[in-house]
N, C-alpha and C positions, 0 to 999 in steps of 0.2 A: 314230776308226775309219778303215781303209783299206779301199781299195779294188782289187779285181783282176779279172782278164777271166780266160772258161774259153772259150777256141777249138773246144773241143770235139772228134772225129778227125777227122782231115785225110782229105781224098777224099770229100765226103759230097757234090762240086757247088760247093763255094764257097769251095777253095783261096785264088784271088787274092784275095779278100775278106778273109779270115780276116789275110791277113799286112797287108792295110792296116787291118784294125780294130784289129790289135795295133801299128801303126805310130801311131796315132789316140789308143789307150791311153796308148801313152809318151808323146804329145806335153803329151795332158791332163792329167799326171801320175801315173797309174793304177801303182802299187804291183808289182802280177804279174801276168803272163800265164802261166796255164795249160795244156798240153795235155795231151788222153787218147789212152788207145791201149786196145783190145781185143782183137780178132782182125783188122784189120785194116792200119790204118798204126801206127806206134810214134811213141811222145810222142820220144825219143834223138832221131831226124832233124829231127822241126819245130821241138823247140825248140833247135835248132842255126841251123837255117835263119831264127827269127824273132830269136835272140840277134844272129845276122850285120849283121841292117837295122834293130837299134833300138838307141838309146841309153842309157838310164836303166832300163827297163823289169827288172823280173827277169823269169826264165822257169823256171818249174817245174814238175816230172812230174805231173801227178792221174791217173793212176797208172804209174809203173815197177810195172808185174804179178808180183809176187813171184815165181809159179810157170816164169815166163817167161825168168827169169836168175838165172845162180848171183849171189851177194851179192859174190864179188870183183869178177865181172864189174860190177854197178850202183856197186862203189867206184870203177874204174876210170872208168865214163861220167861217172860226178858230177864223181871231179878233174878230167876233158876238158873237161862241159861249163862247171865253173867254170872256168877258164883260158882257156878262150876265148870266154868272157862279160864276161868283167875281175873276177871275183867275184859275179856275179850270176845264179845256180842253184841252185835249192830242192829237196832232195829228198824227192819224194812218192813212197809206197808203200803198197800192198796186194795180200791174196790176192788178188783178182778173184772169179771162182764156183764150183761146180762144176764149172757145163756144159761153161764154156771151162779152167778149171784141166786138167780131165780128158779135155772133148774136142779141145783144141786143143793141150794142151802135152805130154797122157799125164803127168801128174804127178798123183799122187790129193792129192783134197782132205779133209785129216785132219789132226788137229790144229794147225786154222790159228793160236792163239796162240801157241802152241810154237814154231809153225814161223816165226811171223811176231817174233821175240823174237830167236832163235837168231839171223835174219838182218841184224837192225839190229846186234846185239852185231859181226856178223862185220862189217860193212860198218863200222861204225866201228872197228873196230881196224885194220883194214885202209888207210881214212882217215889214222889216225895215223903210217902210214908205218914202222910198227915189221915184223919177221918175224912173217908171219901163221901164227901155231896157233890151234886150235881143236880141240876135242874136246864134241861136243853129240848130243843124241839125231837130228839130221837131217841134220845137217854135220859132217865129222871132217877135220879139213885139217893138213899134209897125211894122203894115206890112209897107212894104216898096213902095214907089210910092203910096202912098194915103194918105187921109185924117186923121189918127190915130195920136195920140202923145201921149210921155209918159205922164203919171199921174200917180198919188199916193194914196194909202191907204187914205181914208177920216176918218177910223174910228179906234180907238185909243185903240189897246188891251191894255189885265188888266194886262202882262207882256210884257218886251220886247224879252223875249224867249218863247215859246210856245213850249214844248218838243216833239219833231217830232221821230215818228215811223214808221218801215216799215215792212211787212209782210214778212217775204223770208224762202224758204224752199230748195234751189237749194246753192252749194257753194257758188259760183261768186257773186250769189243774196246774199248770207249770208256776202259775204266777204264786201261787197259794202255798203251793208249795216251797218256793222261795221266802214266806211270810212264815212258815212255820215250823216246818224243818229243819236239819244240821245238812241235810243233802236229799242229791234229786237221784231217781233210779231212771236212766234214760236206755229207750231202744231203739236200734235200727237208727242209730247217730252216723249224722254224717259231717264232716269237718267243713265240709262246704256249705253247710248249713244249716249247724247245730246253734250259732248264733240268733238268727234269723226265728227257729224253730224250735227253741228254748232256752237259750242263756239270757236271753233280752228278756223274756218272760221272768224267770226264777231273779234276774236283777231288779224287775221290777217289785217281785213282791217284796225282796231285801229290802230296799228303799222303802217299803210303806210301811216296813216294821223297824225303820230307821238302824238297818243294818248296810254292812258294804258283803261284796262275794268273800270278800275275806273269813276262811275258815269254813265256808258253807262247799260241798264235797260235790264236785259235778259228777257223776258217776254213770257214766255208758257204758255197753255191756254188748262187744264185738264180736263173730265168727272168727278164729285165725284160722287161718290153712297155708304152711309154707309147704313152699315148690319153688322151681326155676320160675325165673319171669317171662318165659315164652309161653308158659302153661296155664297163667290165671286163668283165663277162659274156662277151661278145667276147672282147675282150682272154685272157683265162682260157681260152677253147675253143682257143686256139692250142695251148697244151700238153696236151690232153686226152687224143692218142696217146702223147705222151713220156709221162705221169705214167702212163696205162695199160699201158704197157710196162715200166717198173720195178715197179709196183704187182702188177700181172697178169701179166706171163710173164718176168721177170729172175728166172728159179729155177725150181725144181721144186715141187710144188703145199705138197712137205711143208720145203722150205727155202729162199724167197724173204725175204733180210734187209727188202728194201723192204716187204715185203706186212706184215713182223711190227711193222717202224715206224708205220707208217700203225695199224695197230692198237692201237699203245700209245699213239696219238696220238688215242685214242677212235672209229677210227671199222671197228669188228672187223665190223659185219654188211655197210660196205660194199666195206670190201678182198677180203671173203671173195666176193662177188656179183662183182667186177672177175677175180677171179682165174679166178672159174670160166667166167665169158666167156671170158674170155683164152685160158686154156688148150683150151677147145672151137674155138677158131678165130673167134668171134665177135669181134676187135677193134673194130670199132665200135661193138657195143655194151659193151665193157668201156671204151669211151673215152667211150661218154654215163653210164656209171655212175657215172664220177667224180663225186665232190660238189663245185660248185662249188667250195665255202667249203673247201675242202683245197688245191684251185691256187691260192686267194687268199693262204690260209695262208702257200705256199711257193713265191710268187712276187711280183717285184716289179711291181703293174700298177697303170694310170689313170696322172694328173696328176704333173708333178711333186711338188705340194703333198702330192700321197699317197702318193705314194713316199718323200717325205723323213719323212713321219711313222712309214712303215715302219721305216726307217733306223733311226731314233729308237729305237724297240721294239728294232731287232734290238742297237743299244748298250749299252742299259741293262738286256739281259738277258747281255751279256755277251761279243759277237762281237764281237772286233779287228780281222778283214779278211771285207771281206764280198766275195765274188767273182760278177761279173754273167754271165750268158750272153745278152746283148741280143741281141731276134729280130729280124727282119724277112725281107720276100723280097726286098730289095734291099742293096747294099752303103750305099747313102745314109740307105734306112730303120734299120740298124743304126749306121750312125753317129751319125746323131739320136740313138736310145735311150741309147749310150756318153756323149754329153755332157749327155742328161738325166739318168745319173746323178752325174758330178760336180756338176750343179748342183744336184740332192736332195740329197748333203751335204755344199752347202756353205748351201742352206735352211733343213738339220737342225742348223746347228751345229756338225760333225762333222769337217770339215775340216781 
């Protein structure tokens, strides 16, 4: 199993930080650095800017926001940023949400499989460097009765496959994404029922593209926080706002993906009590709602010893890179966390 870092958006306070934890990562040999983009900073620039000052390291989108750019345009950033990474550029995608699809980009959010299917098809063909047509229920290129023609990629990635990613936390999305992707971007993974909750999913759509999981990249994306194992409890309260903020107000009361995971992940009367905090304005109390035993679920905390046994769970249920977001309030205390997870697994065996 590998290992990868999620920087998370850039501007939140701890910019310089961010580029030497990723400077930290490649040194220890960490696999990929990820960044996000929302409505704020875009993953295009940091991972430009962290490609620039590391060596080995990949760097890939979690997420290039679908609603956010046409698909020629995300073929275009990918061959940029693989070309001037030396070949080392992942691309990650998804819709995003309503609130932001709709309040931020004015794109309605409607049929996000379709829509999200149509775009990979285009962005790969695109890729191929061949004259890009298309004809699809959301994209027609070029348009028709005008002036457009096709044309092609001018610019020559460092591979001729660019490994494509998709975010999906809903079956169909999971399934789809096993049919069309190199790999899944999963959240808020829990080992005890990331099977259940998506590797069955993503195996199913493997199979209907007559593929096996061989080579297709599970990829979850954990809290770490090491401490003594008397302390998780602790440890655990650190995330108790982030997990209330996905859980509780990332959506609308009647379509929060997170709130409907969390409930197929058994725990439907307390997502429902998180939500309804949340959404009244009560965050801290939709952050003491959380059930412990759910941030321990989906996140890495205590001892090394206990982390690497986590590891261990999250292997042999079937995750190939496991991706860390080590806390701290200092740049020192996250670099700790970063080399306590390579040394969990290399504890775990996993190495």
């Amino acid at each position: 199993m590998r290992l990868g870092i999620n920087l998370g958006y850039w501007g939140a306070g701890m910019d310089g930080d961010n580029l030497a934890v990723a400077q930290e990562a490649d040194r220890l040999g960490y696999d990929v650095c990820w960044a996000a983009e929302a409505y704020g900073s875009d993953a295009a620039t940091v991972l430009s800017w962290v490609a620039a000052q590391t060596e080995s390291i990949d760097v890939g989108s979690a997420i290039f926001q679908i609603p956010a750019r046409a698909p020629a345009m995300t073929a275009m950033t990918a061959a940029t940023l693989d070309s001037l990474s030396g070949g080392r550029f992942r691309l990650g995608l998804g819709v995003s949400g309503p609130q932001v699809s709709e309040g931020w980009y004015g794109v309605k959010f409607d049929k996000p499989l379709a829509r999200t299917r149509e775009y990979v098809e285009i962005v790969r063909k695109a890729m191929t460097r061949e004259r890009l047509s298309y004809e699809g229920q959301h994209w027609t290129l070029p348009l028709p009765d005008g002036p457009g023609k096709p044309l092609k990629l001018t610019v020559h990635p460092q591979r001729e496959h660019i490994p494509l990613y998709i975010a999906a936390i809903g079956p169909k999305n999971l399934e789809q994404t096993g049919e069309i992707a190199d790999g899944a971007l999963l959240i808020f993974p829990s080992a005890e029922h990331i099977e259940d909750t998506a590797i069955r999913h993503l195996r199913a759509g493997r199979e209907k593209a007559g593929h096996t999981m061989d080579g297709f990249d599970v990829c979850p994306t954990l809290p770490l926080a090491v401490g003594e194992d008397k302390d998780v409890s602790a440890l655990a309260d650190m995330f108790r706002p982030y997990t209330a903020l996905y859980v509780g107000g990332m959506g609308s009361r009647k379509q929060n993906f997170y709130n409907q995971l969390a409930q197929r992940m058994g725990y439907e009367k307390e997502a429902a009590e998180v939500q309804d905090k949340y959404l009244s304005g009560d965050k801290t109390g939709a952050a003491a709602a959380i059930p412990h035993r759910l941030i321990d679920q989906t996140a890495l905390l205590g001892s090394v010893e206990r982390i690497a046994d986590r590891m261990q769970a999250y292997a042999a249920a079937g995750v190939t890179t496991l991706t860390l977001s080590p806390a701290g309030f200092t740049l020192d205390e996250r670099i700790t966390a970063l080399r306590a997870g390579t040394d969990a697994l290399e504890r775990a065996g996993l190495a």
